[in-house]
N, C-alpha and C positions, 0 to 999 in steps of 0.2 A: 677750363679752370678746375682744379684741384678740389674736392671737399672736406671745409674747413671741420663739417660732422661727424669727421673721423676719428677726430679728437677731441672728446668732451671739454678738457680745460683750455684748450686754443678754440672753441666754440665758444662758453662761456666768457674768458677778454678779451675775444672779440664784440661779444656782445655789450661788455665794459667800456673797450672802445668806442663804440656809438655812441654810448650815455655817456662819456666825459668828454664834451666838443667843446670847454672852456672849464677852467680854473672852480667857478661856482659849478656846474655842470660834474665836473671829479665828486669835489665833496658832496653833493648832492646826492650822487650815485652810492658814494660809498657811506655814506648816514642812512640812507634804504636799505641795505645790506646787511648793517650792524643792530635795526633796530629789528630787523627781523630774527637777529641770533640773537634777543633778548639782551644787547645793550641800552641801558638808561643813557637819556641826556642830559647833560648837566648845562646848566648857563653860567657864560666866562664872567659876565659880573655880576651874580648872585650864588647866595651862597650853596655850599655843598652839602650834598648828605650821602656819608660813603662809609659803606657797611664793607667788609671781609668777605671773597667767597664774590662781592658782585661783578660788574662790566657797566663800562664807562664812554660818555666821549662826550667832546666839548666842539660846538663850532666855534672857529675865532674868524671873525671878520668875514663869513660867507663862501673864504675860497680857499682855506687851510684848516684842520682837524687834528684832534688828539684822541687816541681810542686808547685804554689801560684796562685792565683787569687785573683786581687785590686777592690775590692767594688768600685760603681761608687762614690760613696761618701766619699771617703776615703780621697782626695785630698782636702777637702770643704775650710778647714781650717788648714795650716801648723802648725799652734801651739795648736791646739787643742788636743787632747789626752782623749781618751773613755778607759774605762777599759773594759778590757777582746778583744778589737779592734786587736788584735794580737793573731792567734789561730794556732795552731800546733799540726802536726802526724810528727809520726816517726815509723821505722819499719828496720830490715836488708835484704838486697838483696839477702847473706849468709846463708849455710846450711854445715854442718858437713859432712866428706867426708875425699876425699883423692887426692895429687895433682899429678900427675905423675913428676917425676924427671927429670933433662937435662939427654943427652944420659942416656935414660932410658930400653934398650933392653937387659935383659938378655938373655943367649941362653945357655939352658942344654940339651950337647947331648948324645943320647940313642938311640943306634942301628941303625946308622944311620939317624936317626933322630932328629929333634930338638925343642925341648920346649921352644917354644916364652914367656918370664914374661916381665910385665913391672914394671919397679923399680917405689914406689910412696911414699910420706911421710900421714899421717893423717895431717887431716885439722880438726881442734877444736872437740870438745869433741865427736867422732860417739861411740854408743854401736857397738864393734867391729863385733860379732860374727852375727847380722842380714846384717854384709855384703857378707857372705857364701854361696855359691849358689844362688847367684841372679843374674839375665841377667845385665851386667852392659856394659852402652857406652861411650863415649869420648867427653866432649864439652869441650868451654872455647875459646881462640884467639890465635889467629898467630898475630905476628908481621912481617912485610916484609918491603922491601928496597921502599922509599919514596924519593921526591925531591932531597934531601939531607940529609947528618950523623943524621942534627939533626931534621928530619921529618919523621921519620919511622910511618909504615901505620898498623891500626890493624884490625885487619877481625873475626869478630868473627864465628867459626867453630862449627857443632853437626853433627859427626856421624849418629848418630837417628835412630841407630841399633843395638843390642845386639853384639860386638866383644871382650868379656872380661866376664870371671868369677874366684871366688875366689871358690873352693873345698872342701868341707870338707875333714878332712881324716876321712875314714871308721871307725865303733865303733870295729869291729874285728884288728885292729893295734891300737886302743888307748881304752882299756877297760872300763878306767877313766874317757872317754868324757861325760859323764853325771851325774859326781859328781864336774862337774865346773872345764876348765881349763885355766890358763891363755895366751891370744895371744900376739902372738910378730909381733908388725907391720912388721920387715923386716925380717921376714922367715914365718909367716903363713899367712900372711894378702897380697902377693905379688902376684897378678892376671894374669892369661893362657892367651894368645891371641890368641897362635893357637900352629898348630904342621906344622914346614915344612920337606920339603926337602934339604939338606945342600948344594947339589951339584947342583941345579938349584935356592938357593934363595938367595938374599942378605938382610938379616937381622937386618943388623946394623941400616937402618933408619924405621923401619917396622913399627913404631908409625905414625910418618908422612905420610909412604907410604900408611897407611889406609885410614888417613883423604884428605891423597892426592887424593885418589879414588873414594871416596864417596862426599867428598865436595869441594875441593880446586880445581876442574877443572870446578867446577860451578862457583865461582866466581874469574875463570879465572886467577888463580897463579900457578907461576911459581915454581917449590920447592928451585932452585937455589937461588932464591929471599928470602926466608926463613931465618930472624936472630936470632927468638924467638917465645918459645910458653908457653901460661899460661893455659894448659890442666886440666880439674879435670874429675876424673869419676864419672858418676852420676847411678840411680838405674834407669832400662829401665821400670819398673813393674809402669802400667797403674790403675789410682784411681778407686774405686768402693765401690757402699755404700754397707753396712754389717749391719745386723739384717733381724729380721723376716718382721720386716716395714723397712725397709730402713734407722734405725734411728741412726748409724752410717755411719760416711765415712775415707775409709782406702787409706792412699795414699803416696808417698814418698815427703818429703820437706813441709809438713803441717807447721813447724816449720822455717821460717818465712812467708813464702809465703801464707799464711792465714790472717798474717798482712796487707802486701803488697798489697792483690787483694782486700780486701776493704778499706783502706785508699785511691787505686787508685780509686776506683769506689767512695768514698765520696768526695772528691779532684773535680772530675768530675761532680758530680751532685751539688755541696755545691753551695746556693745561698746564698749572703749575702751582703747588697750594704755598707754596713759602716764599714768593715773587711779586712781585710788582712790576708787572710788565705794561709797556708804552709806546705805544706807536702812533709819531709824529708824520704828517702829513702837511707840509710848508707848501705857500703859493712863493714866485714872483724867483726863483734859483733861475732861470732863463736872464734874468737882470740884475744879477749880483745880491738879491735875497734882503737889501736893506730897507726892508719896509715893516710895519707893523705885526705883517703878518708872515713875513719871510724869517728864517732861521736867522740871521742875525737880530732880529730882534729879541728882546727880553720878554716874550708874551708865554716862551716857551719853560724856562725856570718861574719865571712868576703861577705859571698854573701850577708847576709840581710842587713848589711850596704851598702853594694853597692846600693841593691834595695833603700833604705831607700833614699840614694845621689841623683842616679841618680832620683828619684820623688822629688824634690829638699827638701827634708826635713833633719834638723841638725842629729847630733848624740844624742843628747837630746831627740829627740823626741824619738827615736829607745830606749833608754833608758827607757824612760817611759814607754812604748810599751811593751817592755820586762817586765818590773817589775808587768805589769797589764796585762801581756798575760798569757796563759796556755800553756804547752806540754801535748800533749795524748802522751805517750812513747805504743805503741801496739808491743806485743810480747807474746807467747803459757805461757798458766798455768797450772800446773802439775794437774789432776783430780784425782779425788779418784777411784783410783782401787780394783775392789772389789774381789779381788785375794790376797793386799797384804791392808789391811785394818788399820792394826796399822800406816805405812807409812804417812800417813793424820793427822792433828791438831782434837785435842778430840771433837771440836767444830766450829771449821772452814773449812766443806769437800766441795769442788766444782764438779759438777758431768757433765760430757758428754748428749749436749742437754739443760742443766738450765742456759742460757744467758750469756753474757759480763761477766768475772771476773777481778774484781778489784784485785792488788796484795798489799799486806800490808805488809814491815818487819820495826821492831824496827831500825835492822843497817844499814836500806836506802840501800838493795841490790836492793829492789823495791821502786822506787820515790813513796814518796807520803807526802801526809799531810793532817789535817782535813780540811782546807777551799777547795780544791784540790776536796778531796773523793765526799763531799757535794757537788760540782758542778757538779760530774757524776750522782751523785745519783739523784737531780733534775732535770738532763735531763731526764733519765729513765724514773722517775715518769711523765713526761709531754709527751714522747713517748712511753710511754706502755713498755716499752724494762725489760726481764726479766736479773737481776743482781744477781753474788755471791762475797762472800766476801772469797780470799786465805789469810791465814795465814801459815806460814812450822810449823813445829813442833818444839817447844824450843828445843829438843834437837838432831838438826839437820839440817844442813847446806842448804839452796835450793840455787839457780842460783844466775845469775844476769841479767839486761836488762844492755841495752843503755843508758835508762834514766838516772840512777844514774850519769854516766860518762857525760853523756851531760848536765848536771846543772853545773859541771863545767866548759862549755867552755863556756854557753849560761845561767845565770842563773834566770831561767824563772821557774816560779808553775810548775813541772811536776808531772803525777799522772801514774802510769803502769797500765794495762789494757788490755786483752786478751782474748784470749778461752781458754776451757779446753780441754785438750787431755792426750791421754795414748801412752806410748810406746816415750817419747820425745828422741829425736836424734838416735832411730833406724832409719834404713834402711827404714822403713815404719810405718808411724804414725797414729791415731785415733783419731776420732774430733767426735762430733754429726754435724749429716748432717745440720740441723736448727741453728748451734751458725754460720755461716759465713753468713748469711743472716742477723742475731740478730747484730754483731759485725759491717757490712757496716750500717745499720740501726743507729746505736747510732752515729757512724763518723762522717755520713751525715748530722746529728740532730745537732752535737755537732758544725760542720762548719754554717749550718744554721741560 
């Protein structure tokens, strides 16, 4: 194996990695970050108090974040209005997975014995089969009993130990397993926790009684206390760079959280005195983002209007602001892999290690447009920053971001913007070790 300490910033998210093994677990990670670089918290339904010159961020709903900093000069003039004075990232908390189910303990018994599953649904689009024989653990939150009915308390939990694996079955009982076959999430994809004994164990809450034992007497709950939990299993398998120089790096949840760890780290270092810069952190883009706390919701213009009031400035201004601001939309871009080669546009290949890629479709799956592109591409040029241009193939379908969805809640220039990787939404993903350094570098420049 390769050392990852070769490289300080693929050490660092890597280390990022570890601490974001769920949705609440991200923002978590990255609220520790920012409170350490001297941003204030604000509460999304209490009121503001936002001075010029400070750093900012809101939880919303536990598993999506807004981080901004107000230029000292931003304030100069209420009815003034600078183009481009309004700058934005965005990125999802989210990664493809799978969520364990309420009373989720199956028990099949055999000879006495008993084979612990726990029941779980897929969570957005995983290639199923690289979750087979992987060390997989338990994070996500408990809800517990609070003041009262309508203050329930949440706590976020990690195992932070391999208690779960998915099996293969053997190629001698399925001769066919390597002419491709198809899985069924609730009969092959349904994960071992263990084997007990039936006559000394009680099984029925085994899911809780793990996190009860590893985590929940650390921060001191009670299981009685227990009314709910939003558990997903994550892949326990540790990043590490790959090649003969180290010029890949293999890790699980590259896909978003590549985003994530430099939008935060450009958020954090972005100086700019005549700006208002914002960086959005949305959960739930793995499932098409319509929820509360996903980018098509309105929770993300309702904050910046706030912001906008409480610095006593009209909706007017916020208006103009918008219409002369940018979204970076950051999210993974599929690279050319040199295994399935036709896969890639005859003329448009982005390759692992060759800088920032810009996403481009005709049907605005990926935001963009020419004044947009132009405005990446002169950043570049003025930071040295190496760019590709993704195009899919006409005939054939790629993703989608956040962006497109988020122009229409908020509609502002957006432009999509990423790295390239291979392997997107397995179990474990490929990046070149050099595009996350490349990727915070342009952020930085573009907040700047």
């Amino acid at each position: 194996m390769n050392n990852i300490l070769e490289n300080s910033n693929i050490e660092d998210f890597n280390k990022f990695i570890r601490e974001a093994v769920s949705p609440f677990h991200t923002t978590e990670s990255a609220k520790k970050r920012l409170k350490l670089k001297g941003f204030k918290e604000l509460k999304a339904g209490e009121d503001f108090d936002i001075r010029a010159g400070e750093k900012y961020y809101i939880d919303i709903y536990d598993s999506s974040l807004m981080a901004f900093t107000v230029g000292k000069n931003f304030t100069l003039d209420r009815n003034w209005s600078k183009k481009g004075v309004l700058r934005c990232t965005s990125s999802h908390t989210d990664f493809p997975g799978f969520k364990i189910k309420p009373d989720s303990v199956i028990k099949d018994k055999q000879s006495g014995k008993i084979f612990i599953k726990v029941n779980t649904e897929g969570y957005g689009g995983a290639i199923l089969n690289t979750w087979m024989d992987r060390p997989l653990s338990i994070a996500g939150r408990i809800i517990v009993r609070g003041k009262d009915e309508f203050s329930p308390e949440s706590v976020n939990v990690n195992v932070d130990k391999p208690v779960l694996i998915i099996p293969n079955l053997a190629i001698h009982l399925n001769r066919n397993i390597n002419k491709g076959i198809e899985l069924n999430k609730q009969k092959d994809l349904i994960p071992i926790a263990g084997i007990s004994d039936e006559l000394h164990d009680n099984v029925k809450d085994y899911v809780i009684d793990v996190i009860l034992k590893e985590e929940l007497n650390r921060a001191h709950i009670i299981k009685e206390n227990i009314l709910d939990y939003e558990l997903y299993l994550y892949n326990k398998d540790d990043g590490q760079t790959i090649g003969v120089n180290g010029e890949m790096f293999s890790a699980p949840r590259i896909d978003n959280l590549s985003s994530v760890y430099a939008q935060l780290n450009a958020i954090i270092n972005s100086k700019n005195d005549d700006s208002l810069n914002v960086a959005f952190f949305f959960d739930n883009e793995e499932i098409g983002s319509r929820t509360k706390q996903g980018a098509a919701s309105a929770i993300s213009i309702m904050m910046l209007e706030k912001i906008y009031e409480e610095m006593g400035f009209d909706k007017i201004r916020m208006t103009d602001d918008i219409i002369n601001g940018i979204m970076i939309s950051c999210d993974v871009a599929h690279g050319y892999h040199p295994n399935y080669p036709e896969k890639s546009d005859v003329t448009n290949k982005v390759i692992l290690g060759g800088g920032i890629v810009v996403k481009v479709a005709a049907a605005q799956t990926y935001s963009n447009d020419g004044i947009g592109i132009a405005v990446v591409k002169e950043i570049c040029r003025k930071k040295s920053i190496p760019y590709q241009i993704f195009v899919n193939r006409s005939d054939m379908a790629g993703g989608q971001t956040l962006g497109a969805i988020f122009q229409t809640v908020m509609p502002i220039r957006t432009i999509d913007i990423g790295i390239a990787v291979l392997a997107m939404h397995s179990a474990r993903e490929l990046m070149g070790t050099e595009d996350e350094k490349t990727l915070e570098k342009f952020l930085t420049g573009y907040y700047s």
